[in-house]
Every structure is written in C-alpha cells, then in structure tokens.
Legacy VTK file of the C-alpha trace (Angstrom):
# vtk DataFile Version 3.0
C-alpha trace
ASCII
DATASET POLYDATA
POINTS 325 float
354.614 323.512 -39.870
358.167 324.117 -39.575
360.007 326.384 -36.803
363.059 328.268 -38.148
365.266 328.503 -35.031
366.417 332.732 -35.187
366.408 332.345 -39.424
370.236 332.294 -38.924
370.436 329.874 -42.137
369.892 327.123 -39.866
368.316 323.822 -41.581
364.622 323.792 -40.800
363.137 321.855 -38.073
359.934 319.975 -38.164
357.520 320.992 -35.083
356.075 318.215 -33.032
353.572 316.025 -34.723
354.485 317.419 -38.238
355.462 314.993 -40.815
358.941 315.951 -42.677
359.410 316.586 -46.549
359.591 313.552 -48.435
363.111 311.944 -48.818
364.391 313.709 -45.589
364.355 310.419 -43.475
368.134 311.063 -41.743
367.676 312.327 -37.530
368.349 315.050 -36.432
368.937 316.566 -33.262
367.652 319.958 -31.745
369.801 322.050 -33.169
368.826 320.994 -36.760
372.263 318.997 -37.424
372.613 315.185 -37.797
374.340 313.172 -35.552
376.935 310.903 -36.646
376.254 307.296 -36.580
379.731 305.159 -35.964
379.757 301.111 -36.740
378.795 299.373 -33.763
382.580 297.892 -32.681
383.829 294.725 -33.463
383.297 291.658 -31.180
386.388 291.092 -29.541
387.713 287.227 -29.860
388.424 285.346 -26.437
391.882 283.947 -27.415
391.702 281.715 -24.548
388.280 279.866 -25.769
390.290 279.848 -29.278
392.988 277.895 -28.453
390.968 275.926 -26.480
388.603 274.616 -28.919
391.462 273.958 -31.289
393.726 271.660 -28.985
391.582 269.790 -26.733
389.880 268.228 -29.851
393.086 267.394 -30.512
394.434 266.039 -27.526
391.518 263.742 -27.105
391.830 262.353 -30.799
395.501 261.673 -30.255
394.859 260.370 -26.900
392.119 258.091 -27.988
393.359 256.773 -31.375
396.512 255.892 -29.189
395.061 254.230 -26.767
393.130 252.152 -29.244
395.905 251.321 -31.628
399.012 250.326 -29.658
400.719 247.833 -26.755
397.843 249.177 -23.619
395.131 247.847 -25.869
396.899 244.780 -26.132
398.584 244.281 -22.701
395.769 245.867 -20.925
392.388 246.232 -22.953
390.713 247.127 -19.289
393.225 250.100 -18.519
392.261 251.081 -22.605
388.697 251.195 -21.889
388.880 253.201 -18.724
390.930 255.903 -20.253
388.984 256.089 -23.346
385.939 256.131 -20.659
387.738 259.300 -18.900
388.367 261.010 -22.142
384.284 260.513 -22.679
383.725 261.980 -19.766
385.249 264.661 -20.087
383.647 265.086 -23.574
380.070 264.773 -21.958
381.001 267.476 -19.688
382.333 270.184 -22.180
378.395 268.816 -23.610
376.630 269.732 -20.379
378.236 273.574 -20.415
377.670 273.675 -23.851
373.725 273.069 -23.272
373.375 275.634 -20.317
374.805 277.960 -22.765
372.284 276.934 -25.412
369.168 277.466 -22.697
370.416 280.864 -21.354
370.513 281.860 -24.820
367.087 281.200 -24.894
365.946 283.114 -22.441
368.190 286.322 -23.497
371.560 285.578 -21.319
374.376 285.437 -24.342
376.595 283.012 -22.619
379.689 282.313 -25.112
378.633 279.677 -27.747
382.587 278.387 -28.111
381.030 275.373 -25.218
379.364 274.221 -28.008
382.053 274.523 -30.506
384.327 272.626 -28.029
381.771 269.840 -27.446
381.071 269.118 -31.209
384.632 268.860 -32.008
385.642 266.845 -28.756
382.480 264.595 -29.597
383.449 264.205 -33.152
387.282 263.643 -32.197
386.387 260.819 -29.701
384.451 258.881 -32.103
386.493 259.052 -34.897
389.868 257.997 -32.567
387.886 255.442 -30.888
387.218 253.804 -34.486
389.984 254.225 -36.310
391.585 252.905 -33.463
390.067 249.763 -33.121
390.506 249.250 -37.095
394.252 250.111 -37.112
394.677 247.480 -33.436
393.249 244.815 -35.546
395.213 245.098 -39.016
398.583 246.186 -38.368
398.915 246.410 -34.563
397.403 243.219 -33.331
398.802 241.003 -35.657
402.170 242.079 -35.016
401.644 241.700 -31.139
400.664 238.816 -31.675
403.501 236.944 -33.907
406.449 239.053 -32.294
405.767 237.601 -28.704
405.592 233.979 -30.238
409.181 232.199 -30.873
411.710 232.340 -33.348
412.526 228.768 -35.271
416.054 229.335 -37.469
417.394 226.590 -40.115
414.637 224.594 -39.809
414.914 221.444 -42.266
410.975 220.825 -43.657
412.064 217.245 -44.284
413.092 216.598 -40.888
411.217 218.870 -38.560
407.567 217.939 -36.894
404.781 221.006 -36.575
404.313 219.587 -33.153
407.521 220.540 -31.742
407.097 224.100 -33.221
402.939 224.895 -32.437
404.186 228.941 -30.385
406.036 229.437 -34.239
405.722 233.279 -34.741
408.566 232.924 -37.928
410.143 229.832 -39.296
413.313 230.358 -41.320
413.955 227.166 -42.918
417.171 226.029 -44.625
418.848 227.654 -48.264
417.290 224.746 -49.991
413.743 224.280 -48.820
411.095 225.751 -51.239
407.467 224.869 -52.056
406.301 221.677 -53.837
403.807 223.477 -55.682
402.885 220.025 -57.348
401.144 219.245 -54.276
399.025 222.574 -53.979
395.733 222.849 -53.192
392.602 224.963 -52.702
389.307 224.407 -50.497
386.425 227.199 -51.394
383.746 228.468 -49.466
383.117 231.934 -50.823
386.742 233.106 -50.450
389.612 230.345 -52.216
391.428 228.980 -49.201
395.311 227.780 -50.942
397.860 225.671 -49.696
400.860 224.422 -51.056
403.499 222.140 -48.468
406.926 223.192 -47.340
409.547 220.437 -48.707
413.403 220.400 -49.320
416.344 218.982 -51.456
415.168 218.707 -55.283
412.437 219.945 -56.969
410.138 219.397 -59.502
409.253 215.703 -60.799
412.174 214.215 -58.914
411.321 216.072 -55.110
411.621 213.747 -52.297
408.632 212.615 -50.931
408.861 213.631 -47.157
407.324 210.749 -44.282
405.355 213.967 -43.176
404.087 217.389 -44.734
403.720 219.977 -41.159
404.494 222.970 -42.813
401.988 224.642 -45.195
402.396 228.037 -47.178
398.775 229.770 -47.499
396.826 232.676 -49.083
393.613 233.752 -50.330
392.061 233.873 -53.046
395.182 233.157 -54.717
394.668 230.173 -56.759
391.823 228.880 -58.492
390.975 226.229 -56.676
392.429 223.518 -58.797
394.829 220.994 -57.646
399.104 221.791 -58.323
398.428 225.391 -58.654
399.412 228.055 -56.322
400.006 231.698 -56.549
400.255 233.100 -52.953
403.265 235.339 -51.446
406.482 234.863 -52.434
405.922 231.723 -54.465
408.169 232.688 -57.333
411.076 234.113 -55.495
413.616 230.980 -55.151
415.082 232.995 -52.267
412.028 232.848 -50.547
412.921 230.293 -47.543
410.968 231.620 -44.336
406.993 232.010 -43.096
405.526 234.258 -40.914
402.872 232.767 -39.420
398.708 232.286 -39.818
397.261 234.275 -37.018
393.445 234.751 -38.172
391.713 232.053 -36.174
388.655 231.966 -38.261
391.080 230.729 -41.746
392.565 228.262 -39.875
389.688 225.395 -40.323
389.224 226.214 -43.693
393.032 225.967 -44.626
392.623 222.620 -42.418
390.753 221.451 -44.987
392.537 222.125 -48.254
395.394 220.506 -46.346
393.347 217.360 -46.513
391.822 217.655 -49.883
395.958 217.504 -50.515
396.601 214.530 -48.601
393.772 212.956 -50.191
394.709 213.769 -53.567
398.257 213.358 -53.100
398.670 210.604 -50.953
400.921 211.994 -48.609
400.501 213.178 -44.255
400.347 215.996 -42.432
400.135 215.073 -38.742
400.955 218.664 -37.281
400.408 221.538 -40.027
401.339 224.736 -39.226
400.415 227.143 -41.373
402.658 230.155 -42.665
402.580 232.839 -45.210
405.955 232.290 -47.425
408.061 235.284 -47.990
411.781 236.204 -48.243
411.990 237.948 -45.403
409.769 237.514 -42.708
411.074 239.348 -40.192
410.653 242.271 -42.283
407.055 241.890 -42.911
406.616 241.533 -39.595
408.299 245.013 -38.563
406.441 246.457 -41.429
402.972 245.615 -39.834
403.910 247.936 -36.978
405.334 250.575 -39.181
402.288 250.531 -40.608
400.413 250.934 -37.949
402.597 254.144 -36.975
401.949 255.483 -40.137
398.155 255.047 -39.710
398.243 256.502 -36.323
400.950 259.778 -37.458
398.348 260.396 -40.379
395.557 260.185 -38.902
396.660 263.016 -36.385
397.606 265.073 -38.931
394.420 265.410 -40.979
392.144 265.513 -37.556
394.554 268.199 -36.861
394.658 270.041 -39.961
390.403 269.874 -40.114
390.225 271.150 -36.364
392.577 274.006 -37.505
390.121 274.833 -40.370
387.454 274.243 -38.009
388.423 277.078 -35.659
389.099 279.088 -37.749
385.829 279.082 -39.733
384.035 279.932 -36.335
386.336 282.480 -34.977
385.704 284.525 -38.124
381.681 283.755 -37.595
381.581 284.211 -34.134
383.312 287.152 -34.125
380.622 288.764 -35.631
377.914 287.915 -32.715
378.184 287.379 -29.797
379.970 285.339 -27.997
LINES 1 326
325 0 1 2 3 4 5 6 7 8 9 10 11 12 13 14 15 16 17 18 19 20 21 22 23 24 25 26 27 28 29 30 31 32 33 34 35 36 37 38 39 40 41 42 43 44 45 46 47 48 49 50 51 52 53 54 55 56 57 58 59 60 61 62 63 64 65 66 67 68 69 70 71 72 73 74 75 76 77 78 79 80 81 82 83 84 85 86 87 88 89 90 91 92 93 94 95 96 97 98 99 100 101 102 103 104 105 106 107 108 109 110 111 112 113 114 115 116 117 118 119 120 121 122 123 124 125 126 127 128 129 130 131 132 133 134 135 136 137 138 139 140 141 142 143 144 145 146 147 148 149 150 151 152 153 154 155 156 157 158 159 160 161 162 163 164 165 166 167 168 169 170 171 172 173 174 175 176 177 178 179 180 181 182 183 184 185 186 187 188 189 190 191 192 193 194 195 196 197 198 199 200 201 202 203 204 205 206 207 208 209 210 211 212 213 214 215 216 217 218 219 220 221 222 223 224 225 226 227 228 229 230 231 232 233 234 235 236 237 238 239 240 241 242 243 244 245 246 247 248 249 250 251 252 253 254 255 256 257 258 259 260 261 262 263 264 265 266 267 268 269 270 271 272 273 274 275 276 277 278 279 280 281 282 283 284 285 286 287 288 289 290 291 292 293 294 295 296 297 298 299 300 301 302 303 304 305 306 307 308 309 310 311 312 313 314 315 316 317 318 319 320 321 322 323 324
C-alpha cells in the first residue's frame, strides 16, 4: 500500500487510492515532506475610506444642526431648508453607492462595504442635526431673535406709562422704585396655572397707590396656586428686581389675558393695554443667556456626535479589516 521512495529513511508515501494511517491527516507533497501553511495576510485598511466615513458624518451633523439652530433659520427659513435639502442629497447619494455595493456583493463582486458605513452614519447624522436643531431654534435661539430685534424701553414709570405706547417692548427697565403689587395677583387655570401679578410704583403694601391704569403685568406658570394675592413667579422676591423681558409664546398670551381680567374684576382696577413681561433683575442678561444657551446646545451636541462617530469608525475598521473590503 505504501511506496518507500529509494528506503533512504524517507517518510512513507501513500500510493494512489490508498487510504493513510489513522491520525496522519497533515498534506504532503511528493517528496514525502509537508508544506508549510502561512496565515492568509491581513486585509489592508483604505485610510482614505477611513477618514472619510469619520468626517463627513461629521460635517453634515455640524452643518445641519447649524443651519437649524441659528440667525439663517430665522432670517431665511427658505435658504435653511434648501441647504439642509443639499446636505440630504448628498446623504441619499453616499445611499445609492452604498446599495450597488450591497448587490455586487451578492452576486460575488466584493465592492468595499465602507459606502454603507458612510451612508448609515451620514443618514443617522442628518436626522439627528435636523432635530435637535429645530428643538434648540425654538427654546433658546428663537426666543432670543425674537425679543433682541424688538425695542429697548429704559426708566419707565408703571404709574405713568400706557402699554399702548410700548406694544414692539422686547425689555422694559422701569424705575428704582417700581415693584409688584402682589396684592393684586392673580391666576386663570386651564390645565397649566396661568399667574399674573401688575407692575405698580411708589409705596407698597396696604398703603400702594392705586394707579388710573394697570398695562404692565409680570407672568409665569404654574407658579401660583391659582388663588387671588398670591404670586410666586421670577424674581418676585428680589426688591432689586425692576425690569421684564418680555412674553413671546403666542399661545399664553390669551390665557394670561384672562387672569388679567379675573384681576380687574376682583380688584376693581383697568388694564387698557397689558403687556405682559417676565420680572427679573436683569433682563438683559437673561436675554444673552438664551443665546448662550443655545451655543452651548449646539458646541455639545457636536462633541458627542463627534466622539460616537469616532467610536463608530473605529469599531468597523477593526471588523472590516478582517474581510473584505
């Protein structure tokens, strides 16, 4: 069964069709030695498709959640769409390479699957921008737009002053000794506690000066409990609290409208013009820190998109690597 090649003390050969000794499953070759078997070599990683997939992620997440949170979405909402349109676009064509790579795989063509890396991430990244976008425009961004480009009313005496003459009022600083009659507070509910208390000036407590007209209103939610004379909303207990920033939110506005007259009903006093603020020391500064906080929001959010899309590529480099790509 076996041929013995010149019975030089070379290793036996099995002849054709013979079956070998059991256990001796290794190859060998025709001169009775195995051959050595090296590891197949490493995939080598396309640096290019790397870097790729890590920063254009990126770049359309920044680009996005930009676009969506600051002054073009404001000035220009069109312009905002059509760039975050673009930035789709190109999104939904990283998406169509990535699925001709998918179907040549099928049929046995290994196309490089980094396409569809790239098109996951830059599909995720648009979404998420596009979202947290919108959310950061409309709580810190939009309202600050909004009450910076309206004027600026300094010492302005509640007893003597008319809301009419002061309706584009983005901040009113009134004078040293205005404060809030909290005696006349009020609060109109309808799910959420809607609380109002008027602007006045000179003395206070029982002896306060009944003013011919109450037009400015400090307001809040859900900070009272809905009982007349009581009234817990911004700055109430600061005595150096003496300016107002404001009521932008359309939808409050009727509903504060009302607990303005449940208070002249109760009270028996006017308000011909209200305008409705929210009472603070400083309202310039809370004004300036809505947009800080929306650069915050926006700086953060780049970070951790930034520091998952690292992970992310990463993570596949170190699988891909080991197929093919």
């Amino acid at each position: 069964m076996y041929d013995n090649y010149g019975g030089n003390g070379q290793t036996a050969v099995p002849m054709y069709g013979a079956t070998p000794q059991y256990g001796n499953l290794q190859a060998v070759d025709f001169n009775g030695k195995v051959p050595f078997v090296g590891r197949a070599p490493r995939k080598s990683v396309n640096l290019v498709a790397v870097v790729t997939c890590l920063l254009l992620p990126i770049l359309i997440f920044v680009v996005v959640f930009a676009a969506q949170s600051f002054e073009l979405h404001y000035e220009q909402p069109r312009h905002c769409l059509l760039l975050c349109g673009g930035m789709l676009v190109a999104v939904f064509i990283m998406g169509y390479f990535a699925y001709s790579a998918v179907m040549q795989r099928t049929v046995g063509v290994q196309e490089p699957m980094w396409y569809v890396l790239a098109f996951a991430s830059s599909l995720l990244a648009w979404i998420l921008a596009f979202g947290f976008g919108q959310a950061n425009f409309e709580a810190n961004m939009q309202p600050f737009y909004d009450t910076n480009n309206l004027n600026v009313y300094q010492s302005v005496n509640p007893a003597m002053a008319r809301g009419s003459s002061m309706m584009d009022a983005g901040r009113i600083l009134f004078t040293p000794d205005s404060h809030l009659d909290l005696a006349k507070a009020m609060g109109f509910q309808n799910v959420d506690k809607f609380c109002v208390a008027p602007v006045s000036a000179g003395p206070r407590g029982p002896n306060a000066t009944k003013l011919e007209t109450y037009d400015f209103w400090a307001v809040g939610l859900n900070c009272c409990s809905g009982f007349p004379a009581e009234f817990r909303c911004g700055d109430y207990w600061n005595p150096k609290a003496t300016s107002g920033l404001r009521l932008m939110r359309e939808e409050e506005r009727a509903y504060y409208r009302l607990a303005v007259q449940q208070a002249e009903a109760a009270y028996n006093i006017r308000a011909k013009h209200p305008v409705f603020l929210y009472w603070l020391q400083d309202a310039n500064a809370e004004l300036f820190a809505y947009e800080a906080e929306g650069f915050k929001y926006f700086l953060m959010g780049g970070l951790w998109f930034s520091c998952f899309q690292l992970f992310t590529s990463v993570v596949a480099t170190i699988a891909l690597s080991k197929t093919s790509l």
